[in-house]
Structure formats: C-alpha cells, structure tokens
N, CA, C and O atoms as a DFTB+ gen file, in Angstrom:
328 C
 N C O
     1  1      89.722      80.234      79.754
     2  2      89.208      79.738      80.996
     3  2      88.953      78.253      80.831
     4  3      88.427      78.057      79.736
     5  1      89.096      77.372      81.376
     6  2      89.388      75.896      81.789
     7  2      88.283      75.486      82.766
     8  3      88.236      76.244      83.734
     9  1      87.536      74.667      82.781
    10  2      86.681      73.804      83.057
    11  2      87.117      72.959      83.894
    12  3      86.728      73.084      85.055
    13  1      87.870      72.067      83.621
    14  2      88.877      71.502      84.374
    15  2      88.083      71.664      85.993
    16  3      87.756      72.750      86.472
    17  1      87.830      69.981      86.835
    18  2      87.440      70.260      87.796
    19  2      89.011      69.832      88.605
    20  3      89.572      68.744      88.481
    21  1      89.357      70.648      89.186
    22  2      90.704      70.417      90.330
    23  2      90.479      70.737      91.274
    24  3      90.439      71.919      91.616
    25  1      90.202      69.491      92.193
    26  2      89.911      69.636      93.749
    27  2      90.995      69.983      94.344
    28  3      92.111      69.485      94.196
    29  1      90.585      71.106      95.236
    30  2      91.460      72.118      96.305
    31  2      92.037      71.169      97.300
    32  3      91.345      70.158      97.419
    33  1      92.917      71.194      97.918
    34  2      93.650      70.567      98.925
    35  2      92.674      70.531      99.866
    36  3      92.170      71.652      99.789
    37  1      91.893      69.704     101.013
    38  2      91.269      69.487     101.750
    39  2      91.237      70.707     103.388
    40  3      90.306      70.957     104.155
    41  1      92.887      71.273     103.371
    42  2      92.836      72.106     104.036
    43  2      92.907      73.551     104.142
    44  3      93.351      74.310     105.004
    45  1      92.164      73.767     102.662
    46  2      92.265      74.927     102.183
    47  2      90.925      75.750     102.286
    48  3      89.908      75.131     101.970
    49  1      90.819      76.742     102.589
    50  2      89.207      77.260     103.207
    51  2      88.659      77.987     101.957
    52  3      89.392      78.116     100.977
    53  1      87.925      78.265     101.956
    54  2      86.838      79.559     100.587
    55  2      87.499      80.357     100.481
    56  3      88.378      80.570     101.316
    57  1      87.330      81.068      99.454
    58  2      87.575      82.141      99.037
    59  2      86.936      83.436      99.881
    60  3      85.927      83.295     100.572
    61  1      87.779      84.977      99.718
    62  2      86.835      85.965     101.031
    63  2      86.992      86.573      99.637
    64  3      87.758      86.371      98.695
    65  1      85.631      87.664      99.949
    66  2      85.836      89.282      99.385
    67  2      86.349      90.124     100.465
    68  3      85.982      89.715     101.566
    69  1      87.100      91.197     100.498
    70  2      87.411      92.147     101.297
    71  2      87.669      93.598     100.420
    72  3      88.312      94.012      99.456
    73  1      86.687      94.074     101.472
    74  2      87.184      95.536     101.317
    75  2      88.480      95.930     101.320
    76  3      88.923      95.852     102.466
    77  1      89.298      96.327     100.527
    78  2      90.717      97.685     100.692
    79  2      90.760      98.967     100.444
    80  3      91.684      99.778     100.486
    81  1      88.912      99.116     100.001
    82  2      88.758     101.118     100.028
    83  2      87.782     100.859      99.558
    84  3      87.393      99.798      99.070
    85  1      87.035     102.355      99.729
    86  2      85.478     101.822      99.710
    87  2      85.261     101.723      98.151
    88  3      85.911     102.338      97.306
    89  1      84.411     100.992      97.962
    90  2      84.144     100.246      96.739
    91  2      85.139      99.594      95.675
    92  3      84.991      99.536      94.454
    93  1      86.326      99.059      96.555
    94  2      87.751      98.328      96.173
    95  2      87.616      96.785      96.877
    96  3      87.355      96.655      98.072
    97  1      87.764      96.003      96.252
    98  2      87.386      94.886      96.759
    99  2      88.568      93.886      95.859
   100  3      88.891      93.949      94.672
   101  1      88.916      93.205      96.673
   102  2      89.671      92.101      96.857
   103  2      89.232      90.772      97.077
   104  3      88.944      90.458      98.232
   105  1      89.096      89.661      95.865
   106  2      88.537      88.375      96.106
   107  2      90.099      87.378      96.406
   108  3      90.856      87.133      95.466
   109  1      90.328      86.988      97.551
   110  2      91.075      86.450      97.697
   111  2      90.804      84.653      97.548
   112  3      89.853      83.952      97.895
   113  1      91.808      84.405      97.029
   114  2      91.736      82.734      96.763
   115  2      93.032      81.878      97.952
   116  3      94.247      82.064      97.889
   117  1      92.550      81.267      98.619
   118  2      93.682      80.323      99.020
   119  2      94.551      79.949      98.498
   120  3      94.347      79.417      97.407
   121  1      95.925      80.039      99.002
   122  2      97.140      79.492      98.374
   123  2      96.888      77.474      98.516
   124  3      96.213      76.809      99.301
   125  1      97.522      77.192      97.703
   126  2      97.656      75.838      98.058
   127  2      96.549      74.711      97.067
   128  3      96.187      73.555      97.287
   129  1      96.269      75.608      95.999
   130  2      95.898      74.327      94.805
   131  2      96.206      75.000      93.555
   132  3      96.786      76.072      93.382
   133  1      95.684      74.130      92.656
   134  2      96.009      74.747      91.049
   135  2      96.102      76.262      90.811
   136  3      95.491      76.957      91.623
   137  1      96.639      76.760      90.018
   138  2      96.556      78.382      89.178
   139  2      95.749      79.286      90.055
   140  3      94.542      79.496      89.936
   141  1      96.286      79.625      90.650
   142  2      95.810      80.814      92.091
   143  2      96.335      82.435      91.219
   144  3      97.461      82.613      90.754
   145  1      95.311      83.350      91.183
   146  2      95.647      84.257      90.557
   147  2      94.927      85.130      91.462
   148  3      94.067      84.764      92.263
   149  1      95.371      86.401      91.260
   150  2      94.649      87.668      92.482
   151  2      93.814      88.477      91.244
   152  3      94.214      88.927      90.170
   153  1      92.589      88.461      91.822
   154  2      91.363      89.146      91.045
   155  2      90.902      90.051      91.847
   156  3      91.230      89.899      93.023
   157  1      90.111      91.130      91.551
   158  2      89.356      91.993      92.179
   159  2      88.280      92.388      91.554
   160  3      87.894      91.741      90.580
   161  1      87.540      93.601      92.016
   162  2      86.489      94.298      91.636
   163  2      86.251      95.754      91.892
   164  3      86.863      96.200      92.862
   165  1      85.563      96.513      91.289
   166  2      85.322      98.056      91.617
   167  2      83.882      97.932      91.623
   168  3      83.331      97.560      90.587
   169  1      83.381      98.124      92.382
   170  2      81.694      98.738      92.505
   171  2      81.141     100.188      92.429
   172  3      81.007     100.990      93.353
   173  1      80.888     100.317      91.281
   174  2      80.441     101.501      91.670
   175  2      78.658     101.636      91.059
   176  3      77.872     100.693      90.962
   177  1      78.337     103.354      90.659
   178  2      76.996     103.035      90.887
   179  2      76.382     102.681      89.306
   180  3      75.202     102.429      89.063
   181  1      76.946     102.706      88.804
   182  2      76.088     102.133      87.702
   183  2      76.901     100.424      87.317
   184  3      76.537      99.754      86.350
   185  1      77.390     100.226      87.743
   186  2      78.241      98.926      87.479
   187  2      79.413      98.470      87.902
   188  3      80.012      99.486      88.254
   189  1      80.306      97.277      88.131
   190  2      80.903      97.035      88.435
   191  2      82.151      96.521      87.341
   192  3      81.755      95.662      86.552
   193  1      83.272      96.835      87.222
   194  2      84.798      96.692      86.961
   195  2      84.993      95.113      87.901
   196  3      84.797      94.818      89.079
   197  1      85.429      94.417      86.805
   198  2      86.138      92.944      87.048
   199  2      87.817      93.189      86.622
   200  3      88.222      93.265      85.463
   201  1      88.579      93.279      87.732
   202  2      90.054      92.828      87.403
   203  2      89.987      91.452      87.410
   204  3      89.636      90.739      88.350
   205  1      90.399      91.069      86.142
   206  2      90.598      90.178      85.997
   207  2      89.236      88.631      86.261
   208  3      88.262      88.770      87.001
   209  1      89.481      87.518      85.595
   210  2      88.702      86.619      85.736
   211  2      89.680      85.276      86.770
   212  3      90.889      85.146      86.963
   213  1      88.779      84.666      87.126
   214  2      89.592      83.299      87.584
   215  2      90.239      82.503      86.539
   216  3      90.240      82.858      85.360
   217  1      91.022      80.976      87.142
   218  2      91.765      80.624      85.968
   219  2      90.963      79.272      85.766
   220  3      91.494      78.552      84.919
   221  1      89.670      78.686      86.409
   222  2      89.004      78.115      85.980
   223  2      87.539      78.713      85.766
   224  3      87.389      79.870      86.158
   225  1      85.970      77.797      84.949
   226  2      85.387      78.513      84.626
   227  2      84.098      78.861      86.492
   228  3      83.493      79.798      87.015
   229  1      84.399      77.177      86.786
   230  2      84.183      77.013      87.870
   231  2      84.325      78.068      89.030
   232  3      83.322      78.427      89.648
   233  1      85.688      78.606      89.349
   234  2      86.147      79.350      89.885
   235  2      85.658      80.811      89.386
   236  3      85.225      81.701      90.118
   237  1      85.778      80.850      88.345
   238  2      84.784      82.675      87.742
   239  2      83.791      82.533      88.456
   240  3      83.706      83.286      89.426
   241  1      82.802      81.612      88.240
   242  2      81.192      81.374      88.425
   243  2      81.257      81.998      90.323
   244  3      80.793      83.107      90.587
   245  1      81.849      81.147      91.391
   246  2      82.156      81.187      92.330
   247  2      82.711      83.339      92.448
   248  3      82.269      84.055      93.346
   249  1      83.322      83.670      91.745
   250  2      83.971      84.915      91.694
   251  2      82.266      85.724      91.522
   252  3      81.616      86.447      92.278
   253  1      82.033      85.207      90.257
   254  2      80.625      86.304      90.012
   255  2      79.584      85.985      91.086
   256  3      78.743      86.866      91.264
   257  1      79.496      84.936      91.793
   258  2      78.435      84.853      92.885
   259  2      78.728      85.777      94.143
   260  3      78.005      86.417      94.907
   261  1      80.121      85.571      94.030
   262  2      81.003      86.622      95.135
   263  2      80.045      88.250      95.048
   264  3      79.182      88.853      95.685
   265  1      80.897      88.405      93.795
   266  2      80.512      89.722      93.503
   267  2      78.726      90.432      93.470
   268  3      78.538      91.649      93.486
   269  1      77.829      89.635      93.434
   270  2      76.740      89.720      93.475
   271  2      76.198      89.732      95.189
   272  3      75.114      90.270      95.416
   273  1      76.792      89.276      96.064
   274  2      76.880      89.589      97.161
   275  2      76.955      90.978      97.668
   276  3      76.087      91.584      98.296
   277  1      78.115      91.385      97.302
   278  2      78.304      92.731      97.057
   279  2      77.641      94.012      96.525
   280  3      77.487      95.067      97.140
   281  1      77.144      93.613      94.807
   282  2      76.615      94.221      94.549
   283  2      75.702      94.108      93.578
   284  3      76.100      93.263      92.777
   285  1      74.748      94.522      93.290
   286  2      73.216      94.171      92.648
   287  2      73.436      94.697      90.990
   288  3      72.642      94.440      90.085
   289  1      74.360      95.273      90.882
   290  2      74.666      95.911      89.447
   291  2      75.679      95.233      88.576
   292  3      76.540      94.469      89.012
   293  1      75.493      95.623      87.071
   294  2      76.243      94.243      86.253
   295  2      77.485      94.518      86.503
   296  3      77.864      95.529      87.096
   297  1      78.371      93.412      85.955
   298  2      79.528      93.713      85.380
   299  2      79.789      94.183      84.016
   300  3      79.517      93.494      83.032
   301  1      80.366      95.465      83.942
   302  2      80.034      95.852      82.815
   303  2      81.413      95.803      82.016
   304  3      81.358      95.739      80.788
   305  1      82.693      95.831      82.687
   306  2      83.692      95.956      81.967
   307  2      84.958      94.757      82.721
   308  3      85.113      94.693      83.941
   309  1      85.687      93.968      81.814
   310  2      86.219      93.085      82.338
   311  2      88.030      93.938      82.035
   312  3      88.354      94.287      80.899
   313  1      88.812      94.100      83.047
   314  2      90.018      94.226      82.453
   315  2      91.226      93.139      82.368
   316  3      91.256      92.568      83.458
   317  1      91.810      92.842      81.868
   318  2      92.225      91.345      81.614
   319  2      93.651      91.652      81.882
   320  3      94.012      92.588      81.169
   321  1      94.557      91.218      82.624
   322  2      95.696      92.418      83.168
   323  2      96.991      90.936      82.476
   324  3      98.203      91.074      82.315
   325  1      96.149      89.655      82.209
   326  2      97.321      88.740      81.539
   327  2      96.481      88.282      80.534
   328  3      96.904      87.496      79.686
C-alpha cells in the first residue's frame, strides 16, 4: 500500500458503498485517476470480511471509514484476491 498523495481528477465524485445483497457491499471508486481497483465487504454479525484493500494507504483509511458507516463490528479477515 502506497502513501503516495495523487489528486483525483477534479471531476471525479466520492467514492459510494452499495448494497448488492444483504450484507454484500460494494465500495465503488470513480474511474478516472490513479490505480482504481474494485473492493468490497461482507458484514456480518460478529465481523466484517474486507475483499480486498485500496491501492493507496489514504484510500484504505477512506475504505475503512466507509465501512464503519455500515457497520460497528471489526474487520476481522482481509482477503487479498492480488
């Protein structure tokens, strides 16, 4: 994970979480700046499943604030799919 601050193209909006089944969640990133990778999450009741991390550290941080939105329980298992 990279530190690296790389400002997003000016017309590029936030990042969403979305539901795709219940407790399936989808953090989508805007196309249109550096290393755009598709991450998700599983919520369930004792903890939450991270597919995958962002490709900066910046961008994780932003991902785990996401996910805390969502849900009040840790992340307990990261699966790293690259």
């Amino acid at each position: 994970m990279s530190s690296s601050a790389v400002p997003a193209p000016a017309h590029v909006g936030p990042p969403e979480v979305v539901e795709v089944s219940a407790g399936v969640f989808a953090y989508i990133q805007p196309d249109g700046s550096w290393w755009i990778n598709n991450t998700g999450f599983l919520a369930g009741r004792r903890g939450v499943v991270s597919i995958d991390a962002c490709s900066t550290e910046r961008r994780t941080r932003a991902y785990l604030d996401a996910i805390a939105r969502v849900s009040n329980r840790p992340v307990r298992t990261l699966v790293n799919t690259h």
